[in-house]
C-alpha positions as CSV (number, residue, x, y, z in Angstrom):
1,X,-0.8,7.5,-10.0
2,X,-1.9,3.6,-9.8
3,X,-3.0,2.9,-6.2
4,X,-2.7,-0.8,-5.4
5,X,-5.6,-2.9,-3.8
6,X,-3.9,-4.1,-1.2
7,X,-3.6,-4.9,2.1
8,X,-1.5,-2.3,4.5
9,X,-0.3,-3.4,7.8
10,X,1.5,-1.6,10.6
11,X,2.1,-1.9,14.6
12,X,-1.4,-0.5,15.9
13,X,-3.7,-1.2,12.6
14,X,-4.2,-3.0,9.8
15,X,-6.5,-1.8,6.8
16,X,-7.8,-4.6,4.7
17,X,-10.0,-3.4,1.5
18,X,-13.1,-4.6,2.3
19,X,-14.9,-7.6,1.4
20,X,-17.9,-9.8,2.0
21,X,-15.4,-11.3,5.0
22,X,-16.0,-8.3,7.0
23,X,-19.7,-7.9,6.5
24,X,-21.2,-8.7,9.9
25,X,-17.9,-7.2,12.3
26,X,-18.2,-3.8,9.7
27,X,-22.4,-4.3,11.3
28,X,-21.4,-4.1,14.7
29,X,-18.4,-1.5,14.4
30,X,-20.9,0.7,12.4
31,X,-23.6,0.0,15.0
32,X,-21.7,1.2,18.1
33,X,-22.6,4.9,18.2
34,X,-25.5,6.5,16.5
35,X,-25.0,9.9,17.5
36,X,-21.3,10.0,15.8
37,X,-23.3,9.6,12.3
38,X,-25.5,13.1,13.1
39,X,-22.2,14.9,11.6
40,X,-21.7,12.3,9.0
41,X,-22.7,12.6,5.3
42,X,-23.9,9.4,4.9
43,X,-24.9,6.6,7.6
44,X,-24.3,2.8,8.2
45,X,-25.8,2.2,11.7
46,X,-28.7,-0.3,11.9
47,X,-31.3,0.1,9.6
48,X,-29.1,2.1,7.3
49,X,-26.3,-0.4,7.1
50,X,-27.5,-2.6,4.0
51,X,-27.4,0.4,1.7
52,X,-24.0,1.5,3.1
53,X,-22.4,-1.4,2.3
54,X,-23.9,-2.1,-1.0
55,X,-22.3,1.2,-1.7
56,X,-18.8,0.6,0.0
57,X,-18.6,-2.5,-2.3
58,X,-18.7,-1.2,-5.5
59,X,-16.7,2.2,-5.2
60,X,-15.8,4.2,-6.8
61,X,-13.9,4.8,-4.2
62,X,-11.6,2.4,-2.1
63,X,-12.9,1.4,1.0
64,X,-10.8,-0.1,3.8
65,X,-11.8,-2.4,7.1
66,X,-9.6,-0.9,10.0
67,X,-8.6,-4.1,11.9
68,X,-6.9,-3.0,15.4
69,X,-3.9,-4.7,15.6
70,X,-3.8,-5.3,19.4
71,X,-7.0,-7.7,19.5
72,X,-8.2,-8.2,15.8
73,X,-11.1,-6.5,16.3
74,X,-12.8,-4.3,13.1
75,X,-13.0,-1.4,14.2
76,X,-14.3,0.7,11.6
77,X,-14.0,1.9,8.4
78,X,-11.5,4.7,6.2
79,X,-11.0,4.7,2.7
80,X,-9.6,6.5,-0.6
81,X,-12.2,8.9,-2.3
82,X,-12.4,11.0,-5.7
83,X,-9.2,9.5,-6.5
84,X,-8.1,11.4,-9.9
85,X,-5.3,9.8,-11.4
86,X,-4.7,12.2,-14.3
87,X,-4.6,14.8,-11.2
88,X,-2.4,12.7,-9.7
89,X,-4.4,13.3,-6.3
90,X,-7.1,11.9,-3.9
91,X,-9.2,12.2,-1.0
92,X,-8.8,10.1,2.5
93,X,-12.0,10.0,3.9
94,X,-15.4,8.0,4.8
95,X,-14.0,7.5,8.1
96,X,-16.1,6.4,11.3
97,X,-14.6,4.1,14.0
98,X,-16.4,2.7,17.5
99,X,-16.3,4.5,20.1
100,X,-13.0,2.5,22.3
101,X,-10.8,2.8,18.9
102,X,-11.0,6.9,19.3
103,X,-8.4,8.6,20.6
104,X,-5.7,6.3,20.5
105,X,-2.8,5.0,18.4
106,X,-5.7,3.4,15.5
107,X,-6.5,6.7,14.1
108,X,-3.2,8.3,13.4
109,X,-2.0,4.7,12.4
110,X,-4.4,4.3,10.0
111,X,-3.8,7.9,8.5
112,X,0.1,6.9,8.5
113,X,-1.0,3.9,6.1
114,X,-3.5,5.7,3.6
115,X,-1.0,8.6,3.4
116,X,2.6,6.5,2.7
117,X,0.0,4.2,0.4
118,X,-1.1,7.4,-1.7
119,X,2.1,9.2,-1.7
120,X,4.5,5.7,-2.4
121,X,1.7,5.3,-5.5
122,X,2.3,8.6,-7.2
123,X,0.3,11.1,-5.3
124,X,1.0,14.6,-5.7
125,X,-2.1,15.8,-3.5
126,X,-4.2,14.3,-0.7
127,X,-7.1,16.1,0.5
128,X,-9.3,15.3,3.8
129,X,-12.9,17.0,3.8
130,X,-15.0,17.4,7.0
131,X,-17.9,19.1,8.1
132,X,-17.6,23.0,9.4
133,X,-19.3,21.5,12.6
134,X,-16.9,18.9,13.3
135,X,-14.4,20.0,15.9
136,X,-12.9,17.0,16.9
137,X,-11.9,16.2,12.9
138,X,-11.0,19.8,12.2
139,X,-8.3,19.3,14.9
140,X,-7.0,16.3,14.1
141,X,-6.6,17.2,10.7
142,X,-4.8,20.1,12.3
143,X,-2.5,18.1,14.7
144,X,-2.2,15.7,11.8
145,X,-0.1,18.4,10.0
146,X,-2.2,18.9,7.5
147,X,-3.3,22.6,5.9
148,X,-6.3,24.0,6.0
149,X,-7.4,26.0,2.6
150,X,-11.0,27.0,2.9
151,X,-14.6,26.4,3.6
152,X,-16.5,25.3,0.6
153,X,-20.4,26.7,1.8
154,X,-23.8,24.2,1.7
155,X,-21.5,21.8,-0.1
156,X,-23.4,19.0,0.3
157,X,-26.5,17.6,2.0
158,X,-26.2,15.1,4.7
159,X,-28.2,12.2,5.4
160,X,-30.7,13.8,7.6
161,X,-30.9,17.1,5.4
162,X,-28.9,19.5,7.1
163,X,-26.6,21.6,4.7
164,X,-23.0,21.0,5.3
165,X,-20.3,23.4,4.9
166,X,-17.1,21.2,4.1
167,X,-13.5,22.5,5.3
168,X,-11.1,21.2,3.1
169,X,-7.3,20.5,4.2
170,X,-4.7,19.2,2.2
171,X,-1.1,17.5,2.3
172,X,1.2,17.5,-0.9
173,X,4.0,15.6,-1.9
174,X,7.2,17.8,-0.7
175,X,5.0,18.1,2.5
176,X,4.9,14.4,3.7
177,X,8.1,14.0,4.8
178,X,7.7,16.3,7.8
179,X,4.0,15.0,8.6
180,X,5.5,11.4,8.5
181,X,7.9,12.1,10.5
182,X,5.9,14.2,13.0
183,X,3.1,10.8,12.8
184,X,6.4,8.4,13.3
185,X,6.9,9.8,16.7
186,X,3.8,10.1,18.1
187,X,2.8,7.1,16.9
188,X,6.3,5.7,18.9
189,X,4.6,7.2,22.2
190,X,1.9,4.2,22.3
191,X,2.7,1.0,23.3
């Protein structure tokens, strides 16, 4: 598995990897809603943002800029983590967007990119991880199509100190086809 630094474009998003071009948009995407990072591991709002993005840019992951397609706008951030290419798998994760990109065609867009991406470069596996206390993620992972295989207990400390149990979910190769195609149309029901 060889994931390509690249660009990937479709009809509601674009992702762009990230680069010192989208520094002060990622700053205001990042800055839109404070209480969204409670339930995040890490944060990037305000005063937090510097050592975010110090850490976006050098990995190890890949991070992407999520560029709405219908007015250019960043906004916010998803990205490829613990990427293990002797595994042949990877993580889709590190993702926050502003409050008016939630809920519409951006998200599932963007999951439709990072998913054909992985899978087109050799993935076997893609795994999504998300805190035990994060309904809104939990179900759409759910209504993404992907499984859900467990709870992994006080699996890692957040940025304000809180334990997190992470439920991990998972899509393999033979399963994409179905979740593409189940993305494909409701993905057509936007405009």
């Amino acid at each position: 598995m060889k994931l390509k630094p690249i660009a990937l474009g479709g009809r509601h998003a674009r992702l762009e990897p990230l680069d010192a071009a989208h520094r002060e948009a990622m700053r205001e995407a990042l800055d839109g809603d404070e209480a969204a990072w409670l339930i995040l591991v890490g944060a990037g709002f305000g005063p937090h943002f510097d050592g975010w993005w110090n850490q976006a840019m050098v990995g190890p992951g890949r991070v992407y800029a999520v560029i709405r397609s219908s007015d250019r706008a960043v906004v916010g951030v998803t990205g490829f983590h613990e990427i293990s290419s002797t595994h042949r798998r990877l993580e889709i994760g590190g993702t926050y967007y502003r409050a008016d990109a939630r809920g519409g065609p951006v998200n599932p867009q963007a999951k439709r990119l990072l998913l054909q991406h992985a899978f087109d470069c050799g993935a076997v596996r893609v795994e999504f991880l998300t805190d035990a206390i994060n309904a809104r993620s939990r179900a759409a992972l759910l209504r993404l199509g992907a499984r859900q295989e467990g709870v992994l207990r006080h699996h890692k400390t957040t940025w304000t100190g809180r334990c997190r149990d992470t439920v991990v979910f998972s899509i393999l190769a033979d399963e994409w086809p179905d979740v593409r195609d189940r993305l494909d149309a409701r993905l057509s029901a936007f405009s």
